[in-house]
C-alpha positions in Angstrom: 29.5 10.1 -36.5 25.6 10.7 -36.8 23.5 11.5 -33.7 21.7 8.1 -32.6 17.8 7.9 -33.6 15.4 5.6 -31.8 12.2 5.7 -32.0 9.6 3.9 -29.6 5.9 3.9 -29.5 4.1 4.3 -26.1 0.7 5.7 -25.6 -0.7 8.6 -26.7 -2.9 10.6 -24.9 -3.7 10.8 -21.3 -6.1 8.3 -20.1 -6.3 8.6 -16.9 -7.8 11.8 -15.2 -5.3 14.7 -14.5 -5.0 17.5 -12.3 -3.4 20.6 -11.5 -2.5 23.2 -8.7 -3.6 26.2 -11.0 -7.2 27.3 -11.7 -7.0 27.4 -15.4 -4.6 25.3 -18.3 -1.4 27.5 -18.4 -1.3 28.1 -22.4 -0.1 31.3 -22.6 -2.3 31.6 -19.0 -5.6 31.2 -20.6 -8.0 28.3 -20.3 -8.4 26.4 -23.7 -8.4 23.5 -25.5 -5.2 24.1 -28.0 -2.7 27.0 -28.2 -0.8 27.7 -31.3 2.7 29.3 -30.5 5.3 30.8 -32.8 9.0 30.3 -32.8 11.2 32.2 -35.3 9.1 31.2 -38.6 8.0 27.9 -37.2 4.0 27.6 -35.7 2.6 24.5 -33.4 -0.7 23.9 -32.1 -0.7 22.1 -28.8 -4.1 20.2 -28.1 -3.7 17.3 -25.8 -6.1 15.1 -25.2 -7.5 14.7 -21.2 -10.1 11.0 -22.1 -10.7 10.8 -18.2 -11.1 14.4 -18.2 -8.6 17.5 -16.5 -9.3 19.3 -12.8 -7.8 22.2 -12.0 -7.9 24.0 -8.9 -6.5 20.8 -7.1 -4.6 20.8 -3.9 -0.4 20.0 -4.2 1.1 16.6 -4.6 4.3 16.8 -2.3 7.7 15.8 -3.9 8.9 12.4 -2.8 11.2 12.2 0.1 13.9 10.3 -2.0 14.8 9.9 -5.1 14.2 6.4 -5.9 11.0 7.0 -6.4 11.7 8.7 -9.7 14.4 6.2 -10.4 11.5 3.2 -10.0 9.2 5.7 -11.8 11.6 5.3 -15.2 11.8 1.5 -14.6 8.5 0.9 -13.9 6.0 3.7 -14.7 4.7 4.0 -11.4 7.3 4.6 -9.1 5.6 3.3 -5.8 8.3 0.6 -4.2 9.9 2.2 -1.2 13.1 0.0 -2.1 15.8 1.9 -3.6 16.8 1.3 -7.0 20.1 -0.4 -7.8 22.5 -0.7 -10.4 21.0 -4.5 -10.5 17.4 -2.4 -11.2 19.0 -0.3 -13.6 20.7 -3.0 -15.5 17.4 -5.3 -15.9 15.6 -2.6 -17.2 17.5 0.0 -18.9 19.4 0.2 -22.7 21.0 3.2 -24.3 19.8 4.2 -27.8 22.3 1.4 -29.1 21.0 -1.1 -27.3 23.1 -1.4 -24.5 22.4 -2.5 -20.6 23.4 0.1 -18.3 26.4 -1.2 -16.8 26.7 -3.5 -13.9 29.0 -1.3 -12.1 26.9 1.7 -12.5 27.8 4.7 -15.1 29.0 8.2 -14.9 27.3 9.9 -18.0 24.3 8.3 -20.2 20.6 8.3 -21.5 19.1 4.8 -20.7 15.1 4.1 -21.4 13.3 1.0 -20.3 12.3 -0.8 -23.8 11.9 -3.7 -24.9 13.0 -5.1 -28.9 10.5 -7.3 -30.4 13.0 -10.2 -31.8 10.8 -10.7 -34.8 10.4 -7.4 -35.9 12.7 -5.5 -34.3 9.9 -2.4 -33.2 11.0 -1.2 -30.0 8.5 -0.7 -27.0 8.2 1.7 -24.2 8.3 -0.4 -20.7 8.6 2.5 -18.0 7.9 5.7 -17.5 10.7 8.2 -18.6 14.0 8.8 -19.8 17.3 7.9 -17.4 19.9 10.6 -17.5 23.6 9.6 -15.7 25.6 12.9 -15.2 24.9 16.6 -16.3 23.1 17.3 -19.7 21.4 19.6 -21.6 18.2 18.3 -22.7 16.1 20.3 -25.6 12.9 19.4 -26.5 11.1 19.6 -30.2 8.5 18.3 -32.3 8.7 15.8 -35.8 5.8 15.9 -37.8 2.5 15.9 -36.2 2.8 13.1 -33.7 7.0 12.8 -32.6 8.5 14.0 -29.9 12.3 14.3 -29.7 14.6 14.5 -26.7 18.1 16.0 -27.9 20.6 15.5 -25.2 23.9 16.3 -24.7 26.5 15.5 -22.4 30.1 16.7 -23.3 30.9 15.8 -26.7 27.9 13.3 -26.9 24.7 14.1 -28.3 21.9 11.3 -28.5 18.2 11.7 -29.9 15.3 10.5 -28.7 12.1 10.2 -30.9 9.1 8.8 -29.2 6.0 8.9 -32.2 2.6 8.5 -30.4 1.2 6.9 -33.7 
């Protein structure tokens, strides 16, 4: 059986401004604009784009006291609700690559996203802010092209893909 594809389109740079706790951009620990990397044969250039502009230097964010505030942070992007997510949240706002509702009951294993599927056309769009994993997985992380990223993760005999194009 092939791997399931989808592809969504969210946005794609970073527009709001960003920080971090080091004092320089860790490429390679050096402060630039792009790094270029080699792995086996294959070279990448990495140049993101800051519009609001990047501070480093800045002091720590502490980790959230729960973990629903991840969870809401896949449903809804911003992950501020001190509630804590149920399988009811989960359900109304997360599908599987084939379309799927996460189940009522919950799940054991699974890669949900929060999307939407224009009925019309049938282009899928990004509606949270991450990827849901249920269960242990391996997740590997690559590049299509010039402007794909691709999730590849696998959980026992299951392997789905995940390419999000930032055209």
């Amino acid at each position: 059986m092939p791997e399931p594809t989808f592809s969504l389109t969210p946005w794609a740079a970073f527009p709001a401004r960003r920080g971090s706790l080091s004092q320089r951009v860790p490429c390679d620990q050096r402060a630039a604009s792009s790094d270029t990397y080699k792995s086996g044969n294959n070279k990448s250039t990495i140049s993101p784009t800051f519009q609001s502009g990047l501070n480093l230097a800045q002091p720590a964010v502490p980790l959230p006291q729960n973990d629903y505030s991840q969870k809401r942070a896949v449903l809804d992007s911003e992950g501020t609700t001190t509630t804590a997510v149920t399988n009811s949240d989960l359900n109304s706002s997360l599908k599987n690559v084939a379309k799927s509702a996460y189940p009522t009951a919950g799940a054991s294993s699974g890669a949900y996203l929060p999307y939407d599927v224009n009925p019309t056309t049938g282009v899928a769009k990004f509606t949270g802010g991450g990827i849901y994993v249920e269960g242990d997985a391996s997740v590997q992380l690559s590049t299509s092209g010039s402007s794909a990223q691709v999730y590849t993760i696998k959980q026992g005999g299951t392997t789905t893909t995940i390419t999000i194009d930032t055209r």
